[in-house]
MIBALUM-928821 format. One record per atom (N, C-alpha, C): z negated, y negated, x negated. Coordinates in steps of 0.02 Angstrom, whole numbers, padded with zeros to 5 digits, always signed. Layout:
BEGIN
ZYX
...
This chain:
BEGIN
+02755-11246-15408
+02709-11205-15446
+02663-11252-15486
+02589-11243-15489
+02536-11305-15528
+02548-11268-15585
+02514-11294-15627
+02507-11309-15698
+02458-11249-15721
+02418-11239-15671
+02378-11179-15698
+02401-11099-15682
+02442-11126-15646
+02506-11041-15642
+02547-11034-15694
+02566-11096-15718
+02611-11079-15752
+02586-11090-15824
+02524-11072-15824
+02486-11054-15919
+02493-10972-15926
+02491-10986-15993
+02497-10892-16003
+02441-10860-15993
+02445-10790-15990
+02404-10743-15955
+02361-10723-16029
+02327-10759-16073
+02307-10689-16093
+02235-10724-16129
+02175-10688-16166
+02099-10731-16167
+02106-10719-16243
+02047-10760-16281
+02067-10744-16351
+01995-10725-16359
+01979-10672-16390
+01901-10665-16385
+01869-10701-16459
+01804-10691-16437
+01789-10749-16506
+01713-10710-16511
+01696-10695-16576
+01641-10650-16625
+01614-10713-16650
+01535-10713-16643
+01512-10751-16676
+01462-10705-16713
+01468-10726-16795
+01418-10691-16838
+01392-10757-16849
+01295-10732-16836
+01253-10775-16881
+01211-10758-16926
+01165-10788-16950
+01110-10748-16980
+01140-10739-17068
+01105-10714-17091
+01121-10675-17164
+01186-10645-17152
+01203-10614-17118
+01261-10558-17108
+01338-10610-17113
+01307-10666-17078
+01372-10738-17060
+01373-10775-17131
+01322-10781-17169
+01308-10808-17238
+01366-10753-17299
+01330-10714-17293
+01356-10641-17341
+01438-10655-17326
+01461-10621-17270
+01535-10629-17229
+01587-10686-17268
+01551-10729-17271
+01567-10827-17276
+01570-10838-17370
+01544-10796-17391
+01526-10800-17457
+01564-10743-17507
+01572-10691-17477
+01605-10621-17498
+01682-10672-17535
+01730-10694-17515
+01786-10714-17534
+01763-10750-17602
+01724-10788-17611
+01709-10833-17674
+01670-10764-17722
+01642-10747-17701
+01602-10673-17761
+01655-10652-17766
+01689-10616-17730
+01779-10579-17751
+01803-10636-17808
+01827-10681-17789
+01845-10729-17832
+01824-10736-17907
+01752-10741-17894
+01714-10766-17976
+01714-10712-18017
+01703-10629-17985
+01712-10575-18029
+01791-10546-18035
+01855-10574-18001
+01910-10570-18042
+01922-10634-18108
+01882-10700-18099
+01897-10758-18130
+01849-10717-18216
+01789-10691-18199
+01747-10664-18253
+01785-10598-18288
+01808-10553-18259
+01834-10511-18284
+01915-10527-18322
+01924-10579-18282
+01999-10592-18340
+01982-10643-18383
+01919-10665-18401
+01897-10706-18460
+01875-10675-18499
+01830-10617-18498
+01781-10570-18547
+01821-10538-18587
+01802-10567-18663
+01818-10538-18739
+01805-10473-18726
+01857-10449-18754
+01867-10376-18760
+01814-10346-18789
+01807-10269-18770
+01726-10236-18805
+01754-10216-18868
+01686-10240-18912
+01685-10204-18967
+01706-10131-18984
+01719-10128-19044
+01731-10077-19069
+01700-10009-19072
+01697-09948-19034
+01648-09918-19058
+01630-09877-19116
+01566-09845-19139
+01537-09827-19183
+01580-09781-19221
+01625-09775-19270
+01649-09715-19295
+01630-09674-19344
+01586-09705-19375
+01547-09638-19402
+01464-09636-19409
+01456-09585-19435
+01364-09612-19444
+01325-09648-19484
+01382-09675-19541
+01358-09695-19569
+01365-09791-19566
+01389-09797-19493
+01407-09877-19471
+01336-09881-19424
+01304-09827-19403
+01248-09825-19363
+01197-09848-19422
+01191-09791-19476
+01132-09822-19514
+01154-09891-19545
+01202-09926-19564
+01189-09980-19580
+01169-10010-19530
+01184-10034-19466
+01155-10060-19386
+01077-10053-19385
+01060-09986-19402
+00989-09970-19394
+00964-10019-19463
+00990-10025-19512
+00948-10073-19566
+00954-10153-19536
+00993-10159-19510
+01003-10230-19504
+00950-10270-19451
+00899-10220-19422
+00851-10224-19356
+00815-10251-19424
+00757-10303-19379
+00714-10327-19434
+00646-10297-19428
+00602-10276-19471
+00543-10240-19495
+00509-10279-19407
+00450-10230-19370
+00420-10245-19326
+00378-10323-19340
+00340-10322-19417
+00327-10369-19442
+00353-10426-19424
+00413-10446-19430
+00438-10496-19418
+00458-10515-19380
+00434-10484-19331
+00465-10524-19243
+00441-10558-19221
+00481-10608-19196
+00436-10666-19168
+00359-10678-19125
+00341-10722-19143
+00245-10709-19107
+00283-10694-19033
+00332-10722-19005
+00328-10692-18927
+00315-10615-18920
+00330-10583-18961
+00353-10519-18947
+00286-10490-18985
+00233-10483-18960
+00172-10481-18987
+00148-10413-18964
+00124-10357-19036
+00119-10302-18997
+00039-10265-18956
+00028-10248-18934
-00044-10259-18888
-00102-10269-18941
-00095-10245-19019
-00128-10230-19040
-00173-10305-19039
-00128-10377-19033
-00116-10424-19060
-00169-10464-18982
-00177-10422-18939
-00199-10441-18876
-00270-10484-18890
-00317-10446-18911
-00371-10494-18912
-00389-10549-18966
-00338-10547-19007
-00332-10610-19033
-00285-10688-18975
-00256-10655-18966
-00210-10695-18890
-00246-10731-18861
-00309-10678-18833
-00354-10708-18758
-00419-10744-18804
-00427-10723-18864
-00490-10776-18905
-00436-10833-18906
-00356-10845-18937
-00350-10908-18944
-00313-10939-18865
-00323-10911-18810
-00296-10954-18747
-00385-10964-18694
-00432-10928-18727
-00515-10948-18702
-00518-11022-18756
-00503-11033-18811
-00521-11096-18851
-00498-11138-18834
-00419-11121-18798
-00373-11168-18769
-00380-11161-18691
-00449-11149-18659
-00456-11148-18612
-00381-11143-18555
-00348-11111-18558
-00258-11083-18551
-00304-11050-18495
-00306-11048-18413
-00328-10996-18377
-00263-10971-18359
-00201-10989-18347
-00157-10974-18327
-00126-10911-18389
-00115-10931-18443
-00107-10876-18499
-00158-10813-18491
-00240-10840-18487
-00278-10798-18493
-00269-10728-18424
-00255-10771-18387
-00233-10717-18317
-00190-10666-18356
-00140-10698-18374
-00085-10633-18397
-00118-10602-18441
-00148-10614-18487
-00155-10561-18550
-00220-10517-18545
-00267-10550-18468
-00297-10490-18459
-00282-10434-18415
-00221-10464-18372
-00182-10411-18333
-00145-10352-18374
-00124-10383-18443
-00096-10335-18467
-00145-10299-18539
-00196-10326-18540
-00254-10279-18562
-00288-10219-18532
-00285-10254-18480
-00312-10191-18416
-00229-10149-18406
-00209-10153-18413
-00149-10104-18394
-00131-10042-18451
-00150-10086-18516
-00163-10053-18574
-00212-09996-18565
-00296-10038-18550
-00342-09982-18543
-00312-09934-18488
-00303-09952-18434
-00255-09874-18379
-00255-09828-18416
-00172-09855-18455
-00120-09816-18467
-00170-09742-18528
-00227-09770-18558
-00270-09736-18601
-00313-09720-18561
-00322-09710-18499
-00390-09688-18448
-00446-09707-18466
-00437-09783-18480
-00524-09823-18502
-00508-09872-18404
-00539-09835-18369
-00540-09856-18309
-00606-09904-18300
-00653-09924-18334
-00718-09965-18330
-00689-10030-18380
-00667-10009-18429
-00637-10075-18475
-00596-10109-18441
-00544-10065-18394
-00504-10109-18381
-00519-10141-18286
-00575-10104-18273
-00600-10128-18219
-00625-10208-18249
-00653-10223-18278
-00682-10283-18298
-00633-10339-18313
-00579-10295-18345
-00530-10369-18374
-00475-10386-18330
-00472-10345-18265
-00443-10355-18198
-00473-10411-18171
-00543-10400-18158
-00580-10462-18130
-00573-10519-18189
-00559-10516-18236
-00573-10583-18277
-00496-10600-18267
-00440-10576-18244
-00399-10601-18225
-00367-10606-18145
-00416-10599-18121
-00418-10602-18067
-00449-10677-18044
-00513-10689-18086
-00538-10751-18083
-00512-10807-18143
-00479-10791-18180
-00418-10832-18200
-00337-10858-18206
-00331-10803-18147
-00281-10817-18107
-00306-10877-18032
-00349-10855-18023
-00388-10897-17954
-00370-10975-17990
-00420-10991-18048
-00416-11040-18053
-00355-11091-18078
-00320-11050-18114
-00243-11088-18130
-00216-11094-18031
-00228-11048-17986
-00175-11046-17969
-00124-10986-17969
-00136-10968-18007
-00068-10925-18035
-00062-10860-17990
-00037-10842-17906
-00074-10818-17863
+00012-10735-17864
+00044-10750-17918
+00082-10688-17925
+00028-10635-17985
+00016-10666-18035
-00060-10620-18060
-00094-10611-18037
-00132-10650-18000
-00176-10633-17971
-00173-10573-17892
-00096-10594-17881
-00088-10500-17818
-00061-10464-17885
-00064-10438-17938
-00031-10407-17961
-00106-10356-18000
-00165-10411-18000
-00226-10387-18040
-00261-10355-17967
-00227-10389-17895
-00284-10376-17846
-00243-10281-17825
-00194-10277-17839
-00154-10206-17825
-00180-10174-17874
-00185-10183-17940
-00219-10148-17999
-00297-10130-17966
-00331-10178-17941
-00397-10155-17937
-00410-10099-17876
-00360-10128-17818
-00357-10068-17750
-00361-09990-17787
-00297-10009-17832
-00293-09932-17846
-00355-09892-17877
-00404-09936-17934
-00463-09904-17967
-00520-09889-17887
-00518-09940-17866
-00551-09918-17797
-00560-09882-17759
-00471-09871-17742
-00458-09804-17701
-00474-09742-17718
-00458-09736-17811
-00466-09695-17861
-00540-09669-17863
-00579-09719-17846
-00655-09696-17842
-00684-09683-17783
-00625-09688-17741
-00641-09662-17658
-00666-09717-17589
-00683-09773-17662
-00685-09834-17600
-00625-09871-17552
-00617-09848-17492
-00592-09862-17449
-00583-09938-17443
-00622-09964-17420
-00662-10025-17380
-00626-10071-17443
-00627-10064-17511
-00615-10105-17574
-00569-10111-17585
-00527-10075-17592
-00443-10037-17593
-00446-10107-17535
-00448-10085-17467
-00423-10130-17414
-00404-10190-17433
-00466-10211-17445
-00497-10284-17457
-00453-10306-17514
-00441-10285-17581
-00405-10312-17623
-00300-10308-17617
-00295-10233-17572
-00227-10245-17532
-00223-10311-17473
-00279-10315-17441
-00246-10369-17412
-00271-10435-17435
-00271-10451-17515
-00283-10523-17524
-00205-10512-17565
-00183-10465-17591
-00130-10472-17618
-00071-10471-17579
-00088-10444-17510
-00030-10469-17463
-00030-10519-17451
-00064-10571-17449
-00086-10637-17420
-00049-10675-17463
-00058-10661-17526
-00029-10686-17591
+00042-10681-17593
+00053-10615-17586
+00137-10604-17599
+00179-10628-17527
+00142-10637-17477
+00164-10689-17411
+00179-10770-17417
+00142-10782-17468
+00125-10855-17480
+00187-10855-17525
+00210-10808-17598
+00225-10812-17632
+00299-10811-17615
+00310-10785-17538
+00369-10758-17505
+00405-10708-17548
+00375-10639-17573
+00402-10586-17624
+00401-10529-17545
+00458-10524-17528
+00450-10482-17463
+00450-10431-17487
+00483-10401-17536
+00469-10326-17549
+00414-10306-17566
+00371-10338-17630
+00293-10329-17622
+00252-10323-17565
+00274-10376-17510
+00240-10379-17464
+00255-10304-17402
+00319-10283-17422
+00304-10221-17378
+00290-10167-17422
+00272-10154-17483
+00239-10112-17510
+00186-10116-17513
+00144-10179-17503
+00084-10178-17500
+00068-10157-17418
+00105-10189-17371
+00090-10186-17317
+00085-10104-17311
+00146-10059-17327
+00157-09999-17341
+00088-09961-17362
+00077-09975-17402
-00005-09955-17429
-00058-09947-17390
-00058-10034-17355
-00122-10014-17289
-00120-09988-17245
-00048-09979-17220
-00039-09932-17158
-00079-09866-17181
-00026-09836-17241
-00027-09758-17285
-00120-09746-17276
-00163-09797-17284
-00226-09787-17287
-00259-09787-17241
-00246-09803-17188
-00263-09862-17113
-00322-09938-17135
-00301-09979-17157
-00317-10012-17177
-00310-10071-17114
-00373-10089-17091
-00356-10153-17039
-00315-10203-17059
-00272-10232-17031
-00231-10304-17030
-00240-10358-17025
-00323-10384-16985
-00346-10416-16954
-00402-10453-16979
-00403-10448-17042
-00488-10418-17089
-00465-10524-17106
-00523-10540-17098
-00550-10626-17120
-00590-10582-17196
-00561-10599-17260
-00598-10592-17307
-00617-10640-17356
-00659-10629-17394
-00680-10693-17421
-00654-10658-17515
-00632-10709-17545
-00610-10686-17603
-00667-10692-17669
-00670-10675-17697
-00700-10675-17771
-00702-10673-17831
């Protein structure tokens, strides 16, 4: 009898996971791990509230709006911001704080004010660089566009912010924006020139 009769009869099958799914799989045992290692370290929860009158002392102990730190700056505080980051020629700051000036005017339906300070951060986002404001001012402007019925504009500023959030590799932006031009029929194909 050879040697290959007399091996056993039976095959061992073999699964290969790759991809994310083989990563995740490979990794699951150590996350199990770190959130039993975290949960048997974490100080016990506080005490809760027992009467109302442990709330109002809590509520005094918050400090007057006054005194919160300059980070925490309230819009009112905005165009003093963008006069001192224009002195400090800051284009990268200035991007943000006209993104969130114009978001201000929106939210109050000043749709021309904040058409303007979209583009001023639009073109100071360009120049820092700074190309997550700048798809974030170019989705702000689609929408006033669309809002005014321009098609063609809407397009044009969805797909520079896809371009952006591609570059930026933010995939979920990128299929909500993508999402958008479909929703509109917006070409895919469009060579645009930015501004």
């Amino acid at each position: 009898m050879s040697a290959a009769l007399a091996a056993p009869a039976f095959a061992i099958a073999v699964i290969e996971i790759t991809g994310l799914p083989g990563i995740l799989l490979l990794l699951a045992p150590f996350v199990l791990l770190a959130i039993v290692v975290i949960r048997s370290h974490r100080a016990t929860s506080p005490a809760p509230i027992r009467a109302p009158q442990q709330a109002t002392e809590m509520l005094r102990a918050i400090p007057p709006i006054d005194t919160l730190p300059p980070e925490v700056a309230r819009p009112a505080d905005l165009p003093e911001r963008i006069a001192a980051a224009q002195a400090a020629k800051d284009q990268a700051t200035l991007a943000a704080l006209y993104l969130e000036l114009a978001r201000e005017e929106l939210s109050v339906g000043r749709k021309e004010a904040a058409l303007g300070h979209l583009k001023e951060s639009v073109g100071s986002a360009a120049r820092s660089r700074n190309r997550a404001i700048q798809a974030e001012a170019r989705l702000e402007l689609a929408e006033l566009a669309r809002d005014a019925g321009d098609l063609t504009t809407a397009c044009e500023h969805w797909q520079i912010a896809r371009s952006l959030f591609h570059e930026l590799k933010k995939s979920a932006e990128l299929g909500e924006t993508e999402g958008l031009m479909q929703k509109h029929g917006c070409p895919t194909d469009w060579v645009l020139n930015d501004f």
